[in-house]
C-alpha positions as CSV (number, residue, x, y, z in Angstrom):
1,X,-3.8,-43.8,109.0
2,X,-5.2,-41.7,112.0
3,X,-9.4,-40.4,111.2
4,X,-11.6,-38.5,112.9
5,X,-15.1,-38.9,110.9
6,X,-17.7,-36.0,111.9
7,X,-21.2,-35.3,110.2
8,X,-23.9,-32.9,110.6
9,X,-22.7,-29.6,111.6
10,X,-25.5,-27.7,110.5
11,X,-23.8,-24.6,111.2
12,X,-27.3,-21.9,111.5
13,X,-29.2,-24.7,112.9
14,X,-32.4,-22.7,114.6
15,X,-34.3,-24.8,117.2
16,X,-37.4,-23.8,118.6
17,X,-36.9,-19.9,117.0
18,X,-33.9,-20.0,118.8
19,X,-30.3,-19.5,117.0
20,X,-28.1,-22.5,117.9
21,X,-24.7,-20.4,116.3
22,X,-22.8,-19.7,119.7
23,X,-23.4,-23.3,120.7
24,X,-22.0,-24.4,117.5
25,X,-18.8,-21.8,117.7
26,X,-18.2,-23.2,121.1
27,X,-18.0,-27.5,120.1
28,X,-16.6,-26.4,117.3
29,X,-13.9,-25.1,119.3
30,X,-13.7,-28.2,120.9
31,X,-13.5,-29.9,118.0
32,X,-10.5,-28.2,117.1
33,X,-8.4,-28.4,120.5
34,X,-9.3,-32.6,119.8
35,X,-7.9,-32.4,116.5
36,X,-4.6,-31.2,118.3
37,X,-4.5,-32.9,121.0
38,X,-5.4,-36.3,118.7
39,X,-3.1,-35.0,115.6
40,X,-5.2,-37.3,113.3
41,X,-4.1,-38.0,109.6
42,X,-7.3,-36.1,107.9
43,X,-10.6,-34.7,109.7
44,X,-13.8,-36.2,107.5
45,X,-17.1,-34.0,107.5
46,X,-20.0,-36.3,105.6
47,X,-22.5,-33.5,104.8
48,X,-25.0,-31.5,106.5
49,X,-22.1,-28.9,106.9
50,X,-24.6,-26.0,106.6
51,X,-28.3,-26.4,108.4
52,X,-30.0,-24.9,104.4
53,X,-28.6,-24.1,101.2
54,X,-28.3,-20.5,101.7
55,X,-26.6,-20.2,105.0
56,X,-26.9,-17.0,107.0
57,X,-23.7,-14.7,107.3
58,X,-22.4,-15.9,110.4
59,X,-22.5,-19.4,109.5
60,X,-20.4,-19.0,106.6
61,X,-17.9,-16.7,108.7
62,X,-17.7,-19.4,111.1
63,X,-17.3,-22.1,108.9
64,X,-14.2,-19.7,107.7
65,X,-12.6,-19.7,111.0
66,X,-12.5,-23.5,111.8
67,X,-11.3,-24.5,108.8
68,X,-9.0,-21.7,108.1
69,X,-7.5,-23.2,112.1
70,X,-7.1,-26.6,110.9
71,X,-6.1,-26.3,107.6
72,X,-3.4,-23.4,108.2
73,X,-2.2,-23.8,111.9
74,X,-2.6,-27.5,112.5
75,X,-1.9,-28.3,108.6
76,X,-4.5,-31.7,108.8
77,X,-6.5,-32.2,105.8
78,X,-9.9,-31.9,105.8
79,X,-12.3,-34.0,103.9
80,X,-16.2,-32.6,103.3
81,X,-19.5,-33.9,100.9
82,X,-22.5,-31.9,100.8
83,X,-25.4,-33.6,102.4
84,X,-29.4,-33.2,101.7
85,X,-29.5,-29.6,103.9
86,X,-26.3,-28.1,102.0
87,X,-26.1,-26.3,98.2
88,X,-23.9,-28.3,96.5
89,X,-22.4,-25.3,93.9
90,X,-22.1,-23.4,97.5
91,X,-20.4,-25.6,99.5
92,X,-18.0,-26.2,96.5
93,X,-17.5,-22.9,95.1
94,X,-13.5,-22.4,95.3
95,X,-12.4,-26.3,96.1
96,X,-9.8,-26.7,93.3
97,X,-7.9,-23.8,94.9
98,X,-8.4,-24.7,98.3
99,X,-7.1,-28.6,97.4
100,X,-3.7,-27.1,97.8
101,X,-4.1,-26.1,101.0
102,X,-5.7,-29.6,102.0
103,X,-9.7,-28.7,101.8
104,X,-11.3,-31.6,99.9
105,X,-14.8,-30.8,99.0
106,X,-17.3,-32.6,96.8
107,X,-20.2,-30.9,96.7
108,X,-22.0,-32.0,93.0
109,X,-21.9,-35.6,91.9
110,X,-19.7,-36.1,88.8
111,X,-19.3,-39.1,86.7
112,X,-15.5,-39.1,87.9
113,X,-16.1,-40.1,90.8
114,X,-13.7,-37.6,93.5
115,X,-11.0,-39.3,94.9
116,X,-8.4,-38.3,97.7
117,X,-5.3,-39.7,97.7
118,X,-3.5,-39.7,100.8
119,X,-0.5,-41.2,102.3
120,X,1.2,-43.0,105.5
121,X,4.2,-44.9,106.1
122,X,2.1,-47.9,104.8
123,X,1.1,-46.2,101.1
124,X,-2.0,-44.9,99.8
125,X,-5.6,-44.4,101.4
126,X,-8.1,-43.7,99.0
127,X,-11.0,-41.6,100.0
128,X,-13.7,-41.8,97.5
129,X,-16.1,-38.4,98.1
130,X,-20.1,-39.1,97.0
131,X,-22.2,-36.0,98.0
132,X,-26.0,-36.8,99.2
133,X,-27.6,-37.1,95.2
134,X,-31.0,-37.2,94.5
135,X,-31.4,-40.7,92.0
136,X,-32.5,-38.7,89.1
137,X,-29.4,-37.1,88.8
138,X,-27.2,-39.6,89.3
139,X,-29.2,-41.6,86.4
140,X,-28.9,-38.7,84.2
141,X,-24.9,-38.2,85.1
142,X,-24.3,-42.0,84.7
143,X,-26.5,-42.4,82.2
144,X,-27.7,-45.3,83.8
145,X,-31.5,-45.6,83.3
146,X,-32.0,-48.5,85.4
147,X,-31.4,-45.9,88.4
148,X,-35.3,-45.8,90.2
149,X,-33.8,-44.8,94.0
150,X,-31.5,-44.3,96.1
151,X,-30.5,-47.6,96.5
152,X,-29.8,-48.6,92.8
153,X,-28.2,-45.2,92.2
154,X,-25.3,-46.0,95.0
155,X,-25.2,-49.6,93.2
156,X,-24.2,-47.7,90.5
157,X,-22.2,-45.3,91.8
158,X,-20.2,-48.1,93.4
159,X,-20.0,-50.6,90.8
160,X,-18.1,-47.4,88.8
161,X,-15.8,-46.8,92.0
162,X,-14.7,-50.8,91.9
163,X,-13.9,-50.5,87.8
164,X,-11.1,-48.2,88.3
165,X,-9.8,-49.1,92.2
166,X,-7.1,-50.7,93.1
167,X,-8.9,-53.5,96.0
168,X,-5.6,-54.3,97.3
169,X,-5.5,-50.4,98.9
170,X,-7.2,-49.2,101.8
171,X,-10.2,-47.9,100.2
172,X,-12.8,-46.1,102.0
173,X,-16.2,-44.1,101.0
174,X,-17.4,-41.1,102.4
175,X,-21.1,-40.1,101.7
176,X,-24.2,-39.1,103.2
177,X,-27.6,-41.1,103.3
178,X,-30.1,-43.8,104.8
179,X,-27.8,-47.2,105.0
180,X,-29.5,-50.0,106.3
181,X,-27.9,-53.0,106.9
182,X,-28.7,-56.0,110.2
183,X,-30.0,-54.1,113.3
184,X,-32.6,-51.1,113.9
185,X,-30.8,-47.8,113.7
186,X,-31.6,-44.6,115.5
187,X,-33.6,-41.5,114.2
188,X,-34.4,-38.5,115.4
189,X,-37.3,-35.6,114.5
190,X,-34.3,-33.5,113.0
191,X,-33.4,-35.4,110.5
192,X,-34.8,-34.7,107.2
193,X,-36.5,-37.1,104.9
194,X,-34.4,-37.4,101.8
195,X,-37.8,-37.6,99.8
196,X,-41.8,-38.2,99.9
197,X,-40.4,-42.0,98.9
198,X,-39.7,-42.9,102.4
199,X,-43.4,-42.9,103.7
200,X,-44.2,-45.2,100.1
201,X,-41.9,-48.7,101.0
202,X,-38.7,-47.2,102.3
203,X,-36.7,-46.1,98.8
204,X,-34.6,-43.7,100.4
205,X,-32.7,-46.6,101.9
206,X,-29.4,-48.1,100.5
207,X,-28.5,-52.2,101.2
208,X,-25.1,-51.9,103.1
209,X,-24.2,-54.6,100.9
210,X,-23.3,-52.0,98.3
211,X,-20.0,-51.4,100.7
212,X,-18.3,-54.4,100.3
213,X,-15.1,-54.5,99.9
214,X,-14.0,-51.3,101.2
215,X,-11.8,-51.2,104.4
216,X,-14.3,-48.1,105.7
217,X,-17.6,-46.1,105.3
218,X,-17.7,-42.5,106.5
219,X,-21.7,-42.0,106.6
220,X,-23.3,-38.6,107.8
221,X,-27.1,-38.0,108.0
222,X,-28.6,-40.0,111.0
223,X,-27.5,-38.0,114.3
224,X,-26.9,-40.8,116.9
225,X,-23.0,-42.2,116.3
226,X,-23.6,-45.9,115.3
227,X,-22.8,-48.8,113.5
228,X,-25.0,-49.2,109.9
229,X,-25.1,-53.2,110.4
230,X,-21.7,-53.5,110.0
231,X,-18.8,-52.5,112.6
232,X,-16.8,-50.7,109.3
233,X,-19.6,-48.8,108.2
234,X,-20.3,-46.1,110.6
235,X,-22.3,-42.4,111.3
236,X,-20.4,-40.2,112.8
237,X,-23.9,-38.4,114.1
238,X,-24.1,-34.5,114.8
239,X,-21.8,-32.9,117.1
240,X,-24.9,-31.1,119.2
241,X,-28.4,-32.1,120.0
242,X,-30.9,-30.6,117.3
243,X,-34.2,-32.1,119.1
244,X,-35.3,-33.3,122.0
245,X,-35.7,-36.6,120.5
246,X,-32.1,-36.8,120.9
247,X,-32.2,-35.8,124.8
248,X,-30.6,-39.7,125.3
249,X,-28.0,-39.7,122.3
250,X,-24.3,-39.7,123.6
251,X,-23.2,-37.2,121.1
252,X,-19.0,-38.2,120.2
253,X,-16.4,-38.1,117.4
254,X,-15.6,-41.4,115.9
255,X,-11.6,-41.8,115.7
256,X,-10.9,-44.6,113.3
257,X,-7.2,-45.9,112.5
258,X,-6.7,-48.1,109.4
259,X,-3.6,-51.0,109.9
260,X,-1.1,-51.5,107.2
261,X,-3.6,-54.4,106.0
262,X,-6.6,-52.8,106.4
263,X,-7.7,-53.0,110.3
264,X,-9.6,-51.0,112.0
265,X,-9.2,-49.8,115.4
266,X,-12.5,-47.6,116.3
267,X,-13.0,-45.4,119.4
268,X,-15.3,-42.7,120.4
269,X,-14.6,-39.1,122.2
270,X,-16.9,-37.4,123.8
271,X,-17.4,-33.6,123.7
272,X,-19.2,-31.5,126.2
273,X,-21.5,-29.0,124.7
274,X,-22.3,-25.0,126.3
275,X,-25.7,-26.2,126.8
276,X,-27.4,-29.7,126.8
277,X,-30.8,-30.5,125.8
278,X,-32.8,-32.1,128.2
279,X,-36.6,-32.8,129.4
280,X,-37.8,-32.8,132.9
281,X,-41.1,-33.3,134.2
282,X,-43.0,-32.2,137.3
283,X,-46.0,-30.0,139.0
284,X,-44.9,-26.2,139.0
285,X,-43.8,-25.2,141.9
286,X,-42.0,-28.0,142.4
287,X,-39.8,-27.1,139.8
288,X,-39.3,-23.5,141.1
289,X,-38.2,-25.4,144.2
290,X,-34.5,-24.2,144.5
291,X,-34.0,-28.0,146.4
292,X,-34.6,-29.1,142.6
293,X,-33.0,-26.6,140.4
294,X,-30.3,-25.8,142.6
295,X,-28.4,-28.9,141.2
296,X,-28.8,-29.0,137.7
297,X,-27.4,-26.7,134.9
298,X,-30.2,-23.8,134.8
299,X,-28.8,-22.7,131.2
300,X,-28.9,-25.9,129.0
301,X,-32.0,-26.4,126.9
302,X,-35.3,-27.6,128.6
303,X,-38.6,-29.5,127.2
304,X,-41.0,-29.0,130.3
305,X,-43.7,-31.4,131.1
306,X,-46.2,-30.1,134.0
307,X,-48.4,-32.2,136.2
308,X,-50.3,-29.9,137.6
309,X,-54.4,-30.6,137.7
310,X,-55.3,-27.0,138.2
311,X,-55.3,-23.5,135.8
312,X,-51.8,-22.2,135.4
313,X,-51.1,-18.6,135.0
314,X,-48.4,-18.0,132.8
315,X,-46.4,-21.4,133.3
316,X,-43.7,-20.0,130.6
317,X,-42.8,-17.1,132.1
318,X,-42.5,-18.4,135.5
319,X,-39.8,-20.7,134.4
320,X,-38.1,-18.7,132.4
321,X,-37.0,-16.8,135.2
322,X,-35.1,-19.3,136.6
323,X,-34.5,-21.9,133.1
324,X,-34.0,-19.3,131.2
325,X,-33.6,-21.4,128.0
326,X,-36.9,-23.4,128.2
327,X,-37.8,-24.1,124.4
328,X,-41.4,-26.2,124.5
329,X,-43.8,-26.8,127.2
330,X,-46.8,-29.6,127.4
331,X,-48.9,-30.4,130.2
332,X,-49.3,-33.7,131.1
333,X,-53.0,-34.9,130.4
334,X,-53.9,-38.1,132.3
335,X,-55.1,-40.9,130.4
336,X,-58.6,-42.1,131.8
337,X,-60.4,-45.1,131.4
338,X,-63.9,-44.8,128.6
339,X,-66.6,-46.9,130.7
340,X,-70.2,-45.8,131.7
341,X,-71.4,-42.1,131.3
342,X,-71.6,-41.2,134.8
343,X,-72.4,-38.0,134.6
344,X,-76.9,-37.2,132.9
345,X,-76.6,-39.2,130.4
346,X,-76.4,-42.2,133.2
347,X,-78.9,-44.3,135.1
348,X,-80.3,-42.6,138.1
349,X,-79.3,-39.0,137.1
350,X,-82.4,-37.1,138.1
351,X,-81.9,-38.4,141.8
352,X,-78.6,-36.5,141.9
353,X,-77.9,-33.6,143.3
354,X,-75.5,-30.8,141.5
355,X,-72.3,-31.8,143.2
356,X,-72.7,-35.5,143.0
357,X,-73.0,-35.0,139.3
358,X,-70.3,-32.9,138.9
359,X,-68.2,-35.3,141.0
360,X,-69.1,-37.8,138.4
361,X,-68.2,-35.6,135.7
362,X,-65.0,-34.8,137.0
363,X,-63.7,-38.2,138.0
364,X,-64.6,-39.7,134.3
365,X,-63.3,-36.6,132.7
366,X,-59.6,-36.6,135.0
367,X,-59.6,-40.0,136.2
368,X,-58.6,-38.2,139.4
369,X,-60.7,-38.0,142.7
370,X,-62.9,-36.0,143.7
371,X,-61.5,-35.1,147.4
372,X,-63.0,-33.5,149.8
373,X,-61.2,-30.1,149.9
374,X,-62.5,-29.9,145.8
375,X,-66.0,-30.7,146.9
376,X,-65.8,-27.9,149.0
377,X,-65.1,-25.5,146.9
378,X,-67.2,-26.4,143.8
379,X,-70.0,-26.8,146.8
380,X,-69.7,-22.8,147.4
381,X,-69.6,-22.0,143.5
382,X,-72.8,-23.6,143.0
383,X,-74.3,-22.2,146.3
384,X,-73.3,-18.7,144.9
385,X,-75.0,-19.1,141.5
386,X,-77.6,-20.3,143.2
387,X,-78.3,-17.2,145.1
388,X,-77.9,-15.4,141.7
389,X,-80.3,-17.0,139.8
390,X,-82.7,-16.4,142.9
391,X,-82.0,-13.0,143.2
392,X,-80.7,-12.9,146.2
């Protein structure tokens, strides 16, 4: 069996104040002309379909058209859990209708467990669907009270998946959460903390162990593709760049075909989005140089870092004009080193004059020199007050 596993869509995503909708219609698009050219054996989404619970308009309309294209003109299933950013009862409204169409959705955790049968010349793949739960109500829904997080609640949850499987199928789980197993995994600023637990010993996380067993995990939340300790339990990452914390992730759609026994054959494809996300660094005017521009993609979406030592008047605005879609700007501050106070607080001070101190000043302040051509000029600004306070 042919799948392409996909996570975090997060169709209305805003970044920076600025709607990331057209973006998402366009790799969605590209999504879609994948899925024919790959004619896979189901499409898995594992949550974070929407970017929030109550979706805008267009996000919902858009959701509409893609899988209204690959349900009813390419006729491949679809497979979908509701992550920590979607509404469960939202995403799920209508599913039971839409199962005859091929649209499996489990947005709420129920005791039964969803399951999606599906076929190929070798028999049955079971898909077993677990939406991002918080651990109370799992505990409540089991009616397991030894539930305390997230990782004894997907003990449960899978303990109650093996009592009623048959482990000589292909049986794989798709669901949405922290899995931690050998190996540091990748995060990124736009992924949300599942709860205040994470910053008090790490509870949000679920032992990989708990996945035993199973020929595949489908795992959505972390946005950089990758392996969760094990080479069969896998995020599919987000299909676009939500941060520029993710300027170095190569974003791709895992395509994973399970063997009549059970092997896996995994490969990645790459989409190209409308417009990347990058940073790039440098004095002003050096990046209003055409020489520098004149190469690189003016429209995709910039993080500026400027260099310059000086006042700058209106840095946004001057870029904008030619990167139009500059979303964050920092200037660069150099580090300097914390010795002696060289400036009147040091030894000697009364001996200097106004511009040796304020050479002093400047140079433990910038860790920069004090050339010549600025001695000059701060030379003629204290000559002029000077005057002023002389009356002259």
């Amino acid at each position: 069996m042919k799948i392409m596993h996909t996570s975090d869509w997060h169709i209305g995503k805003i970044v920076n104040q600025r709607h990331m909708t057209l973006d998402q219609e366009y790799i969605l698009q590209a999504l879609v002309e994948l899925l024919e050219r790959e004619k896979p054996d189901v499409l898995v989404v594992a949550g974070d379909i929407y970017d929030r619970g109550v979706p805008p308009v267009e996000a919902v309309e858009l959701l509409d058209k893609v899988l209204s294209r690959i349900l009813l003109k390419l006729q491949i299933p679809v497979i979908m859990i509701a992550g920590n950013h979607d509404s469960p009862d939202r995403l799920s409204f209508g599913n039971q209708l839409l199962q005859e169409k091929g649209l499996y959705i489990a947005g709420r955790f129920t005791k039964d467990v969803r399951r999606a049968r599906l076929w190929d010349e070798y028999g049955p793949v079971n898909f077993y669907l677990i939406p991002y739960t918080p651990p109370a109500v799992v505990r409540e829904v089991l009616g397991c009270h030894d539930i305390v997080d997230h990782n004894t609640a997907m003990e449960a949850i899978t303990t109650k998946i093996r009592e009623g499987w048959n482990a000589k199928e292909r049986n794989v789980i798709v669901t949405h959460g922290f899995i931690r197993g050998i190996g540091e995994l990748e995060y990124s600023e736009s992924e949300k903390p599942l709860s205040v637990t994470l910053s008090l010993g790490g509870t949000d996380y679920v032992d990989v162990k708990h996945f035993d067993g199973f020929t595949y995990t489908a795992l959505g939340h972390l946005h950089s593709p990758q392996q969760a300790g094990r080479e069969n339990v896998r995020y599919g990452g987000s299909l676009l760049k939500y941060s520029f914390s993710e300027v170095k992730q190569q974003k791709s759609i895992t395509m994973v075909e399970i063997g009549k026994d059970g092997e896996l054959t995994i490969d990645c494809k790459a989409l190209l989005p409308l417009r990347d996300m990058r940073r790039i660094k440098g004095e002003l005017n050096a990046l209003l140089d055409p020489k520098v521009y004149q190469e690189t993609n003016l429209e995709d979406y910039l993080h500026v870092t400027l260099t310059d030592e000086g006042e700058l008047i209106e840095p946004m605005s001057q870029l904008r004009a030619v990167y139009p879609n500059v979303l964050s700007l920092d200037i660069e501050v150099k580090e300097r080193k914390v010795g002696e106070n060289k400036t009147a607080a040091g030894e000697g001070y009364k001996q200097k004059s106004k511009l040796a101190l304020f050479g002093d000043f400047y140079q433990d302040m910038t860790g920069q020199e004090f050339t010549k051509e600025k001695a000059t000029i701060v030379a003629n600004i204290i000559e002029t007050v000077d005057r002023e306070d002389r009356g002259e």
